[in-house]
BALO-544853 format. One record per residue: residue in one letter; x negated, y, z negated of N, C-alpha, C in turn. Coordinates in steps of 0.02 Angstrom, whole numbers, padded with zeros to 5 digits, always signed. Example, Ala and Ser with C-alpha at 12.3 -4.5 7.8 and 13.67 -1.06 7.14 Angstrom:
! BALO-544853
A-00660-00284-00390-00615-00225-00390-00660-00165-00390/S-00642-00112-00354-00684-00053-00357-00645+00002-00394/
//
This chain:
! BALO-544853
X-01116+01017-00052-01115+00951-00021-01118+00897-00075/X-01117+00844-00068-01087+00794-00116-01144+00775-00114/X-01197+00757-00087-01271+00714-00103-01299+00764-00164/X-01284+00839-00139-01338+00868-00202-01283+00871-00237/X-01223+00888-00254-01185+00857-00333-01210+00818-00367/X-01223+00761-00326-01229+00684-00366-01288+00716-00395/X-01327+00754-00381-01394+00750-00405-01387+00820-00449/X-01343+00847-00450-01329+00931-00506-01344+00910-00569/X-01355+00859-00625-01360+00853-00662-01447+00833-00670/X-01476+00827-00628-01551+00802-00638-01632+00830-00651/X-01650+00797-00685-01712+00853-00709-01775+00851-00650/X-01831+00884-00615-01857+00875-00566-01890+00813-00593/X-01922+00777-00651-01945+00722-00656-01909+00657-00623/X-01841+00660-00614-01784+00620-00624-01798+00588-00539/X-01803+00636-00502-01804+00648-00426-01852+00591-00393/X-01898+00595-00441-01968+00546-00420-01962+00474-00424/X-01921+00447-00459-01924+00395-00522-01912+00326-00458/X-01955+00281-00450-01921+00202-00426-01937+00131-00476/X-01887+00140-00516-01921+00078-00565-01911-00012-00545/X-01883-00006-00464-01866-00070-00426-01869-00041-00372/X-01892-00112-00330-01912-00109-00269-01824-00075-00239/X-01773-00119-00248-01712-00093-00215-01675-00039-00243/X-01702+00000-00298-01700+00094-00310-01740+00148-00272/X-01694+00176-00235-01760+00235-00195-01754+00269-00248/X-01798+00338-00271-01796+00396-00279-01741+00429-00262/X-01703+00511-00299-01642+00528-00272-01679+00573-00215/X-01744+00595-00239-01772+00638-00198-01780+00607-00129/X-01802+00558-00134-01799+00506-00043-01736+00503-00015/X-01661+00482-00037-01632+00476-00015-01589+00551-00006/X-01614+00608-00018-01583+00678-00012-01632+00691+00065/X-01710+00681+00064-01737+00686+00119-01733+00645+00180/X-01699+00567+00153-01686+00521+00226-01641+00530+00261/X-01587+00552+00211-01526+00577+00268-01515+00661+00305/X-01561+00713+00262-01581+00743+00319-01629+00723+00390/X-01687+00664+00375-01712+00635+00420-01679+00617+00467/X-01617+00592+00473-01574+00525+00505-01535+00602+00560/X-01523+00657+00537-01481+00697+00576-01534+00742+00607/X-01600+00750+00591-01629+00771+00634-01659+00726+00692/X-01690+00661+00678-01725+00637+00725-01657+00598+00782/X-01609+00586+00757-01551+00553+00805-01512+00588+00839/X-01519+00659+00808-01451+00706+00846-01511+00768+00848/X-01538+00799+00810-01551+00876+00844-01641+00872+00868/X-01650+00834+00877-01703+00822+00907-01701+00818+00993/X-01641+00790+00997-01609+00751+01063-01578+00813+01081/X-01525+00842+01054-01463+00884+01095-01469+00933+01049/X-01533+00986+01008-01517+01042+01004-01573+01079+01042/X-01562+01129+01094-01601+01154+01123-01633+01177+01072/X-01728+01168+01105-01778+01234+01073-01774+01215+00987/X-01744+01161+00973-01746+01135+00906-01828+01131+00875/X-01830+01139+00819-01895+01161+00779-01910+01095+00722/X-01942+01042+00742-01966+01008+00672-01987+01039+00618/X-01938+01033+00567-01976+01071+00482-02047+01039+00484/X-02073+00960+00486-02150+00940+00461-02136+00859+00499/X-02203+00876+00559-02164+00812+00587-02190+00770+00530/X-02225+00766+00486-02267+00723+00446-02205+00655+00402/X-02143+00727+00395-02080+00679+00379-02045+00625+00404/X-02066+00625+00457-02057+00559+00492-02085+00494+00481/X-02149+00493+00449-02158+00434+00422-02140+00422+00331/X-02130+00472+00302-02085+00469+00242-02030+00453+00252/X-01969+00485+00259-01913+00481+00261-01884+00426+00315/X-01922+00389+00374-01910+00338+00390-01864+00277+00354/X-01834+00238+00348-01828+00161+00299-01832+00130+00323/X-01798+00095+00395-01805+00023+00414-01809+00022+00521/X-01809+00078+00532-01813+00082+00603-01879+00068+00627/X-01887+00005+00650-01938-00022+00683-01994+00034+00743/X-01895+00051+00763-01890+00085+00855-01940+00176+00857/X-01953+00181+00772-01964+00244+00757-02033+00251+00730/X-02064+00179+00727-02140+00178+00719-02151+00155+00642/X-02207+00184+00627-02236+00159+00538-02197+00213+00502/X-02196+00223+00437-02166+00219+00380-02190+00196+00317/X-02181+00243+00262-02199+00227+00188-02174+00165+00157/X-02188+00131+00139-02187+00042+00133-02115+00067+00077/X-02078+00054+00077-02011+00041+00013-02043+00061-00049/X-02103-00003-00051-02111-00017-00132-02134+00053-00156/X-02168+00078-00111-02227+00171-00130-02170+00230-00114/X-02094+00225-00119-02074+00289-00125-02075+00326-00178/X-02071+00272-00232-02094+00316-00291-02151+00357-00306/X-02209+00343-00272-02261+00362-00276-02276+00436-00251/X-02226+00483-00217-02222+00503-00179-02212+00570-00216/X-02254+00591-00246-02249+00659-00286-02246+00702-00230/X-02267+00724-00168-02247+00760-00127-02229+00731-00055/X-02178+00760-00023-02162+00843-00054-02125+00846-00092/X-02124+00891-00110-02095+00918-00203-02013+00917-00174/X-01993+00928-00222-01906+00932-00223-01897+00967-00205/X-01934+01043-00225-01900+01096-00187-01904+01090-00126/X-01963+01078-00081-01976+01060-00009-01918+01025+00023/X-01893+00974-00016-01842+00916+00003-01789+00964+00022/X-01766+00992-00022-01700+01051-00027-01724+01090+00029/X-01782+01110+00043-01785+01175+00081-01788+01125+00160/X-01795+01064+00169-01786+01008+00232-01717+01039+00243/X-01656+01034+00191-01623+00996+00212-01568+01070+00226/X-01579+01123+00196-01568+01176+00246-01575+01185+00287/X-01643+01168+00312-01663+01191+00384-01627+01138+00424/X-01596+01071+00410-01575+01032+00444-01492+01056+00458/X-01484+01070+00386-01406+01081+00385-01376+01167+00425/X-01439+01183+00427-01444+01279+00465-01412+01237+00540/X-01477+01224+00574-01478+01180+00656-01420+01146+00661/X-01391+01104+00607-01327+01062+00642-01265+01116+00652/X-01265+01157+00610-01205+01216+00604-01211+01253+00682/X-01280+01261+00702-01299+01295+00780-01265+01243+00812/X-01297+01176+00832-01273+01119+00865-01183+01135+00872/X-01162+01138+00803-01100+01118+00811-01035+01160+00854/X-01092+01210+00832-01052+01292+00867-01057+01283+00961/X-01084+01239+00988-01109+01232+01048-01052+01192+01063/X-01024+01169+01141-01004+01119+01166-01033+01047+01180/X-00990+00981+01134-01025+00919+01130-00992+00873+01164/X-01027+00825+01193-00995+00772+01219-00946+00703+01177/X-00908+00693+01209-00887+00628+01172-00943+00580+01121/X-01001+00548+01160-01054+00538+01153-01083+00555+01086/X-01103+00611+01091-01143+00659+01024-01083+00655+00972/X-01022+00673+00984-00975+00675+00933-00974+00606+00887/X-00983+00555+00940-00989+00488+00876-01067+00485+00867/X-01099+00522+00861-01161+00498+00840-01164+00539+00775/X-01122+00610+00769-01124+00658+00723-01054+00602+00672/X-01014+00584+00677-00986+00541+00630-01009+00508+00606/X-01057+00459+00647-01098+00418+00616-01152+00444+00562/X-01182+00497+00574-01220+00542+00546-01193+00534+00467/X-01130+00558+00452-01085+00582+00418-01094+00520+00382/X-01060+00474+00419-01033+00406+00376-01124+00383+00351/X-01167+00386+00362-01238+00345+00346-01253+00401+00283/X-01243+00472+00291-01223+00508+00242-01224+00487+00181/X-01140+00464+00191-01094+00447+00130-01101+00384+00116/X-01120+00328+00141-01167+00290+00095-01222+00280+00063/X-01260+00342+00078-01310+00348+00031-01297+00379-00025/X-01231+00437-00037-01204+00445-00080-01202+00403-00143/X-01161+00353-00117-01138+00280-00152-01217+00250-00188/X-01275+00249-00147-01336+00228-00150-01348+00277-00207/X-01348+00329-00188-01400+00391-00242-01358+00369-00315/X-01281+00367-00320-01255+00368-00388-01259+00318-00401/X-01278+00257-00368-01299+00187-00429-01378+00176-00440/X-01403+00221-00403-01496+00221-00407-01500+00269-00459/X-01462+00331-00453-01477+00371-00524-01460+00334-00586/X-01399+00298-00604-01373+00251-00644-01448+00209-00660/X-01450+00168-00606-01499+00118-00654-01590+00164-00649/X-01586+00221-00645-01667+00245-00650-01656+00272-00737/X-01583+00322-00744-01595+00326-00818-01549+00284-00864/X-01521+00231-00829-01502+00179-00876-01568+00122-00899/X-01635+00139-00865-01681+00112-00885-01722+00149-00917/X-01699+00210-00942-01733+00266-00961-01722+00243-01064/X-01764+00225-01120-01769+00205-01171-01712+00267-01198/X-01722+00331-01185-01668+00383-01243-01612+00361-01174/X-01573+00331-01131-01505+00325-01114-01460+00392-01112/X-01508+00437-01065-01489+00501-01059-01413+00477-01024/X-01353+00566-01041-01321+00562-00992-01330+00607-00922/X-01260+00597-00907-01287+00646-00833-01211+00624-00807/X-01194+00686-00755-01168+00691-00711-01125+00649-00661/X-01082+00619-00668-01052+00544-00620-01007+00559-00573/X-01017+00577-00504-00968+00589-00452-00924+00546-00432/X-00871+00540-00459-00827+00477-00466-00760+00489-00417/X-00727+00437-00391-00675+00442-00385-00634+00424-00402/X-00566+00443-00424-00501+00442-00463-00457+00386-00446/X-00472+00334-00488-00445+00268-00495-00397+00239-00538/X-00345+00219-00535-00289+00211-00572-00290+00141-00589/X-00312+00131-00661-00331+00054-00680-00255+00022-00717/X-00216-00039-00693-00152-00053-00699-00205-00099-00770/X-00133-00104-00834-00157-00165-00883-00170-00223-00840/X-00220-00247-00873-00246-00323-00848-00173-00391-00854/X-00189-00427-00800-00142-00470-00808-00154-00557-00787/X-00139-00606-00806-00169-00649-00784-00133-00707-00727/X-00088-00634-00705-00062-00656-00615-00078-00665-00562/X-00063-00721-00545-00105-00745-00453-00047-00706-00407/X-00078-00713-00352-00037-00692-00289-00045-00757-00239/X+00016-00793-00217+00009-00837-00176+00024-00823-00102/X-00032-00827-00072-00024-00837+00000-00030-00884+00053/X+00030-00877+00092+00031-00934+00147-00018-00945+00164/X+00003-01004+00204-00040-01034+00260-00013-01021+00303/X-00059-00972+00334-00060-00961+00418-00095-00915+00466/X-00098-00885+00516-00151-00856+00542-00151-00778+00522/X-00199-00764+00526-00233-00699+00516-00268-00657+00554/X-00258-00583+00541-00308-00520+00599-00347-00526+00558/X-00420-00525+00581-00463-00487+00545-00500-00431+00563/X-00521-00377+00525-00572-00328+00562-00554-00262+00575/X-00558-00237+00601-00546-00152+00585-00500-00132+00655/X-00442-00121+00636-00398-00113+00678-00355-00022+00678/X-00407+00025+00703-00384+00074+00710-00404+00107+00770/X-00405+00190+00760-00435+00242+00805-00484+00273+00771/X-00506+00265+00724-00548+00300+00681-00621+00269+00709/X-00662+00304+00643-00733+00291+00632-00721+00221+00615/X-00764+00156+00628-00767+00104+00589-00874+00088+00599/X-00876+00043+00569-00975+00014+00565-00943-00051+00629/X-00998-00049+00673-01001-00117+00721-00974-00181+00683/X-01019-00192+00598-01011-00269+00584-00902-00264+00551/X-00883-00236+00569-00818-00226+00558-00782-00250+00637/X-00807-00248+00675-00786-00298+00737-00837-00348+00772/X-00772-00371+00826-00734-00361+00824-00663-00403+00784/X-00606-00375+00801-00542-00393+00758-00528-00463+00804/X-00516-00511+00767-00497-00571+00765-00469-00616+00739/X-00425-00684+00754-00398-00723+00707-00428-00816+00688/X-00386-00785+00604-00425-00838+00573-00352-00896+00532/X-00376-00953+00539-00322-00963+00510-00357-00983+00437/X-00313-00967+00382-00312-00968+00313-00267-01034+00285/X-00304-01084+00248-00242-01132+00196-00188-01089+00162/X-00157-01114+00122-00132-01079+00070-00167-01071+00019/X-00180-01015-00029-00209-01009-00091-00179-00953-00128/X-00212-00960-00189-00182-00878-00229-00236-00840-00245/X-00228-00791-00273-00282-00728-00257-00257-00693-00349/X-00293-00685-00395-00286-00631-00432-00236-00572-00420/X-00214-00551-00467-00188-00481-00455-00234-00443-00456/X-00276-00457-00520-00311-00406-00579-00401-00433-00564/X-00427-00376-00584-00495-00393-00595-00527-00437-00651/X-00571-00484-00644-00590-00508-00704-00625-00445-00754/X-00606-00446-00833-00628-00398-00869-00671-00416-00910/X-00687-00367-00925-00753-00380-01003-00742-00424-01034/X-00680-00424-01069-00651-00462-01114-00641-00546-01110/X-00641-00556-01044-00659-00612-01013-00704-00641-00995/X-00759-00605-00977-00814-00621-00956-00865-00652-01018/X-00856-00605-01070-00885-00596-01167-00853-00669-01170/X-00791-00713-01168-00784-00768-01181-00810-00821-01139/X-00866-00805-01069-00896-00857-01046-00958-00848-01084/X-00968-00785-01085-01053-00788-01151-01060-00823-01211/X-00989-00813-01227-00990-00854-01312-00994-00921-01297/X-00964-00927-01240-00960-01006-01214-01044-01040-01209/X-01075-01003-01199-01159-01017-01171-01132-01052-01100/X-01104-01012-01072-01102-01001-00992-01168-00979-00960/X-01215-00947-00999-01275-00937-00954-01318-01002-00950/X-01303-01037-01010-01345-01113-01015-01322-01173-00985/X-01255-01167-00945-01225-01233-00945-01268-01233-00870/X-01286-01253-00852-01296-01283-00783-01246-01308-00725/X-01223-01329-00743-01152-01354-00702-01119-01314-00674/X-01117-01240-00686-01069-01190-00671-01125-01162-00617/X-01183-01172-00595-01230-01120-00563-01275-01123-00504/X-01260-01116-00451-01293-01134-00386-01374-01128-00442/X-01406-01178-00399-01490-01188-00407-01523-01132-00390/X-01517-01088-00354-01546-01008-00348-01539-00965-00410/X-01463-00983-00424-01450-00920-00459-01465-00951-00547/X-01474-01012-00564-01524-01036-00625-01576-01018-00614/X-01606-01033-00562-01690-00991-00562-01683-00934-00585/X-01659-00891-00553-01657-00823-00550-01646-00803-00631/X-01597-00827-00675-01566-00817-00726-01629-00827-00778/X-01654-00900-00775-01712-00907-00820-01778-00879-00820/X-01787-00852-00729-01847-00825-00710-01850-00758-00730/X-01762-00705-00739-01784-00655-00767-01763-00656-00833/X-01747-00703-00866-01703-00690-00947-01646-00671-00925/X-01584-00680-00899-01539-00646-00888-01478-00679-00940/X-01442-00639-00982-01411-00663-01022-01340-00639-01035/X-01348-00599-00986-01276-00534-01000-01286-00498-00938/X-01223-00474-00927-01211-00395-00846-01261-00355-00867/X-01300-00319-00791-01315-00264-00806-01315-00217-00850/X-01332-00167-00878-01313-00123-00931-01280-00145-00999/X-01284-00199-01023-01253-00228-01093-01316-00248-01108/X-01308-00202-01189-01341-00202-01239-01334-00225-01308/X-01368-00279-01330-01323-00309-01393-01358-00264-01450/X-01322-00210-01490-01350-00161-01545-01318-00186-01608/X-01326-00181-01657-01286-00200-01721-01262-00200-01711/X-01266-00303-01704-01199-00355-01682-01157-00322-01650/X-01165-00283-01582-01088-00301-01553-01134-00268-01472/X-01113-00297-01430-01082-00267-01347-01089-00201-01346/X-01153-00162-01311-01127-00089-01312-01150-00101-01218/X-01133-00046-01191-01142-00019-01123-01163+00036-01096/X-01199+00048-01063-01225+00104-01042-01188+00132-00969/X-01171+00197-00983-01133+00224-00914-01177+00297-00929/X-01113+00356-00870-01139+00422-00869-01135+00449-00947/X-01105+00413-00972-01079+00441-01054-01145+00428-01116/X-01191+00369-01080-01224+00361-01119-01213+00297-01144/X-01236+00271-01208-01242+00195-01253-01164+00186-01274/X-01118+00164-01257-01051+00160-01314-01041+00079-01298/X-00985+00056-01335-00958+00003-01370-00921-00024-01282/X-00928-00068-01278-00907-00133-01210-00817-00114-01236/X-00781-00097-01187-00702-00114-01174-00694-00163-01170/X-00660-00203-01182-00661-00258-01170-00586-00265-01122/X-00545-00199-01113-00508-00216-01073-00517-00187-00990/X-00588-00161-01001-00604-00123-00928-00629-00198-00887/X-00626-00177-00819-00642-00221-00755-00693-00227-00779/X-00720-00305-00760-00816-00306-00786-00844-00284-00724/X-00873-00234-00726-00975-00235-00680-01029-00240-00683/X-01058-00232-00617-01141-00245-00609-01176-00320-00634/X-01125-00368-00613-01146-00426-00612-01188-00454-00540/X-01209-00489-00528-01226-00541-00461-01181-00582-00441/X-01203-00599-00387-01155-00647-00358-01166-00731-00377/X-01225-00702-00409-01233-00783-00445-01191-00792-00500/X-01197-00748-00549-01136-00762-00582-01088-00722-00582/X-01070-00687-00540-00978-00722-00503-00959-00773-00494/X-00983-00813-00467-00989-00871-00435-00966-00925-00487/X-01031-00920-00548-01041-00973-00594-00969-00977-00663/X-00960-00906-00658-00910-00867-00695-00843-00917-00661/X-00833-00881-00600-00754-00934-00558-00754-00995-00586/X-00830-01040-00565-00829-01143-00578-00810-01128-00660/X-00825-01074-00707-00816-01116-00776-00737-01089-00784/X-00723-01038-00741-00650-01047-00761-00600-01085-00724/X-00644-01119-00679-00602-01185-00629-00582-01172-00564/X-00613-01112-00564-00594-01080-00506-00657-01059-00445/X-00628-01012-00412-00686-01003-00370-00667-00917-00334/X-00730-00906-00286-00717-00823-00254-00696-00833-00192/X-00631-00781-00186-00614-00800-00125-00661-00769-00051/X-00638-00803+00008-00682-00770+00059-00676-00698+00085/X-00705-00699+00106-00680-00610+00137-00625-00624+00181/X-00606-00670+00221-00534-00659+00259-00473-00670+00224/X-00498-00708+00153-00443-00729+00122-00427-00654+00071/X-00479-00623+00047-00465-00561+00029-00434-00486+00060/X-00468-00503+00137-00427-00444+00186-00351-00464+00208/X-00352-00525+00197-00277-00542+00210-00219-00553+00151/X-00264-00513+00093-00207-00536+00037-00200-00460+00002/X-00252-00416+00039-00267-00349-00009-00229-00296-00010/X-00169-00303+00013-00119-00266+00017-00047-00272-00037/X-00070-00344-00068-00043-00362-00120-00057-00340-00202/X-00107-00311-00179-00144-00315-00253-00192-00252-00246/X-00180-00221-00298-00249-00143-00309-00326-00149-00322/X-00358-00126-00277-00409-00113-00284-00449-00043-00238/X-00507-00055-00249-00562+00006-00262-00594+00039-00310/X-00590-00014-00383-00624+00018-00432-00685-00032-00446/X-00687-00090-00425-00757-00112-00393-00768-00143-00347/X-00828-00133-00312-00831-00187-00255-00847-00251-00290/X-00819-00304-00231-00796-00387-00261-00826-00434-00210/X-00861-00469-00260-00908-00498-00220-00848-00552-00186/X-00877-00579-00145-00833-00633-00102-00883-00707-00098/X-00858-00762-00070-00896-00822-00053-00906-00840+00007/X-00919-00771+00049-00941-00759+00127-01006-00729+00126/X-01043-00790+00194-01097-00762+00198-01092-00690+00226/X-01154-00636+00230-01138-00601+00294-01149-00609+00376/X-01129-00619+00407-01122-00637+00462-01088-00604+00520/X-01123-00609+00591-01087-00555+00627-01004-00603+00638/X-00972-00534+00660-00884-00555+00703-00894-00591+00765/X-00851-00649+00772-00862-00673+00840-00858-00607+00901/X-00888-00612+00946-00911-00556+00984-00946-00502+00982/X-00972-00517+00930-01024-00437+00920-01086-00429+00956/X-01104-00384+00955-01143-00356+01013-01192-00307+00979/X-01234-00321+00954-01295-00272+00943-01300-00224+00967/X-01301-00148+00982-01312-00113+01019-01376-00095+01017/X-01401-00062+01089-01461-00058+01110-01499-00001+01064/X-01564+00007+01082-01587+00051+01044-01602+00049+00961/X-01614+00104+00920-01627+00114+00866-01559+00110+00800/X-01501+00124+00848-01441+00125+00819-01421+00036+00812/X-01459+00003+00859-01448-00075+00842-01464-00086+00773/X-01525-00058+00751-01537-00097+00681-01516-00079+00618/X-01446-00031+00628-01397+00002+00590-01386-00076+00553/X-01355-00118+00563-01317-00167+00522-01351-00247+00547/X-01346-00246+00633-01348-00318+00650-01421-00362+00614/X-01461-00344+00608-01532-00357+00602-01526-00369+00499/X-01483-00368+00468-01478-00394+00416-01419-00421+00407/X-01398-00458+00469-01344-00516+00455-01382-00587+00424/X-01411-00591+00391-01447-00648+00354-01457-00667+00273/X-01447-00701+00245-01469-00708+00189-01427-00659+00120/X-01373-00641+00153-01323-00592+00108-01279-00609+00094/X-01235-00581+00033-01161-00587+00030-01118-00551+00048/X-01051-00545+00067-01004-00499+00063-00970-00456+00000/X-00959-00403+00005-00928-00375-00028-00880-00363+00008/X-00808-00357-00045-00756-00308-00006-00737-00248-00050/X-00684-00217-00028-00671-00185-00069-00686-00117-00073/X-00714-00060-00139-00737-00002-00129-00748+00008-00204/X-00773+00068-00263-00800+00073-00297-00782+00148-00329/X-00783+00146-00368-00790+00237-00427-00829+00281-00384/X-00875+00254-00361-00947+00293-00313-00911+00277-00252/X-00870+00252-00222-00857+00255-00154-00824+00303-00131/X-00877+00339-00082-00836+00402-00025-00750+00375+00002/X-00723+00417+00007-00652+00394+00009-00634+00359+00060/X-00663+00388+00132-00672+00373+00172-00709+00301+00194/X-00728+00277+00143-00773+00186+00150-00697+00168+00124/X-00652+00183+00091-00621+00138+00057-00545+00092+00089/X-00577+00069+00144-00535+00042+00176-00548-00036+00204/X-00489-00095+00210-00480-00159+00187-00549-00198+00226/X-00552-00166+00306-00591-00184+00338-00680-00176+00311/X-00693-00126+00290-00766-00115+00268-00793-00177+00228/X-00840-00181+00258-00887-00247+00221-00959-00219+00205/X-00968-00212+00136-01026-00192+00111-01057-00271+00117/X-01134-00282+00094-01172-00329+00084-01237-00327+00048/X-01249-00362+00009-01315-00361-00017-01327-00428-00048/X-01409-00450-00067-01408-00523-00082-01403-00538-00153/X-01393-00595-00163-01327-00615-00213-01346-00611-00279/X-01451-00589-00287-01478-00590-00355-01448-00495-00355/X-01428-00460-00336-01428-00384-00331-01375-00357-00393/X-01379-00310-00445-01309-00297-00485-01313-00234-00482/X-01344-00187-00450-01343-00111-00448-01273-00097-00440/X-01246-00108-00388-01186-00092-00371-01130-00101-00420/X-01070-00072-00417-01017-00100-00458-00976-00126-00445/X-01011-00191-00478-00974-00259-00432-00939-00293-00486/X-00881-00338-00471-00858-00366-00510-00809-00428-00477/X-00781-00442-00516-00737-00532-00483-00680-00530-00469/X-00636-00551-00434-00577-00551-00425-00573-00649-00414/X-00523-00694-00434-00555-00752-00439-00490-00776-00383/X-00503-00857-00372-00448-00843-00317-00454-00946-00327/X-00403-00986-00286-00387-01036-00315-00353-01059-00209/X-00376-01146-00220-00345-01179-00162-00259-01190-00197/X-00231-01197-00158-00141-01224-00161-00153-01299-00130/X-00152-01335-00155-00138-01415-00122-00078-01434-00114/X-00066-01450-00064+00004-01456-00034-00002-01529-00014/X+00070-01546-00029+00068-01614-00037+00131-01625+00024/X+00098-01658+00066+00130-01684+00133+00162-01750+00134/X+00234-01768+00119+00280-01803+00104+00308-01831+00196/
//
């Protein structure tokens, strides 16, 4: 299975580790998503089903109100037991029962609850390989390890716009498949004209807003994201390390020398943001990106946008415990679009809207920059 891949390279110390409040442990997130398929599906619809320890229920919990108390976020680290092996031996016993379940006759019903299963899965996937990233990219020896990646075809950088009309637009997830609620519903928007990047903003670009003292200018930087910058020292992306004089980076490979022609990541959305104003530009929105993304390649990072998150006109919370899947953190976030090296293949489609708030750089995030067209009405 792909959760314990991500984790084939790790030492049992490794398992424990939360050096930020928004890093679980790999060991938590190997035990929450066996949690999530026992207490939602074989609890409910497997006959004569057997809890491994109900005690796991208030561990492996994260944010379901509907499911009672729970280990506070900040104390997963703390959480020397149960041991790893225990975790592994959960998630057999979980993965034994669903194989019974599956062998049985299921309803329509249960069938999307077991996709869903799947899909909450595979974003923790995505979760575990940028939480392992920054637990031993904060690790002083910059161990390597193991990177479950997917196969991304990076075109030379170029410094071509894509211009798009003015005019109306679908938005939203328009299939038969699996989609997440905050993906509908599909609706239209109308769009100005603007242009859109081809290419990702790169290292090499970014290194010339640093030299600039782009982190000092003020002018380029929402008032949050100067706080934020001076409140933590922030002076450079995620993982850049200045070693005898020069740019190095930390990945699965370990300490090496900054590309300067690779896509930049693990920035914020603050400076994304501040990055666009000093190059005169700005981030486009998420409709202006779902409506142009067919023009232009991506999935080798997610891209922050200048959309709040917010539900689709018509959305509908659903009842129950499955409501507080997405709707209940439509607040205070940004959009992402897009998909990632770590993204299950299956996320990587135009409609998906990741989110997180805008001080966050775990993820691998990066800019795509985007520009108004003023049209001059004669």
């Amino acid at each position: 299975m792909r959760s314990e891949d991500i984790c084939a390279t790790l030492k049992t110390e490794d398992y424990v580790v939360q050096p930020l409040v928004d890093v679980s442990p790999p060991k938590w997130h190997l035990g929450h998503t066996s949690w999530f398929f026992e207490t939602f599906i074989l609890l409910h619809h497997l006959p004569d089903y057997s809890c491994f320890n109900s005690s796991y229920a208030f561990v492996f919990n994260s944010y379901y109100e509907s499911f009672g108390t729970r280990v506070i976020r900040t104390n997963r680290g703390n959480l020397s037991r149960p041991t790893v092996e225990e975790v592994y031996r959960y998630r057999r016993h979980v993965d034994a029962a669903m194989e019974q379940l599956l062998s049985l006759p299921i309803s329509n019903e249960l069938n999307m609850l077991i996709i869903m299963g799947l899909n909450h899965e595979e974003q923790h996937q995505e979760l575990l390989a940028t939480d392992i990233k920054y637990i031993l990219g904060h690790n002083p020896l910059f161990p390597t390890y193991k990177e479950i990646t997917n196969s991304v075809e990076i075109d030379f950088p170029t410094d071509e716009f894509i211009v798009t009309k003015e005019a109306l637009y679908n938005i939203g997830y328009d299939g038969n498949g699996f989609c997440f609620d905050n993906e509908l519903g599909r609706h239209t928007v109308f769009l100005p004209a603007f242009k859109i990047a081809r290419d990702l903003v790169t290292n090499g670009q970014y290194l010339e807003f640093i030299e600039d003292g782009g982190y000092l200018k003020h002018e380029f930087w929402h008032a949050e994201g100067l706080d934020w910058i001076r409140n933590n020292n922030i002076t450079s992306p995620l993982y850049w390390h200045w070693i005898d004089n020069q740019w190095h980076y930390y990945s699965a490979s370990g300490i090496q020398p900054v590309r300067l022609e690779d896509p930049l990541t693990h920035v914020s959305y603050y400076e994304a943001s501040a990055f666009a104003a000093w190059m005169g530009m700005r981030l486009p929105t998420e409709f202006e990106w779902e409506a142009a993304c067919n023009k232009f390649s991506w999935g080798d990072r997610w891209e922050w946008t200048a959309s709040a998150y917010l539900p689709y006109p018509g959305y509908i919370r659903a009842a129950g415990p499955i409501g507080e899947y997405n709707g209940k953190f439509m607040v205070n976030q940004m959009v992402l679009r897009g998909a990632s090296i770590v993204t299950p293949t299956g996320h990587s489609r135009s409609s998906y809207r990741n989110f997180f708030h805008p001080h966050l750089r775990l993820q691998y995030t990066g800019i795509r920059l985007a520009q108004d067209i003023r049209i001059i009405h004669r």
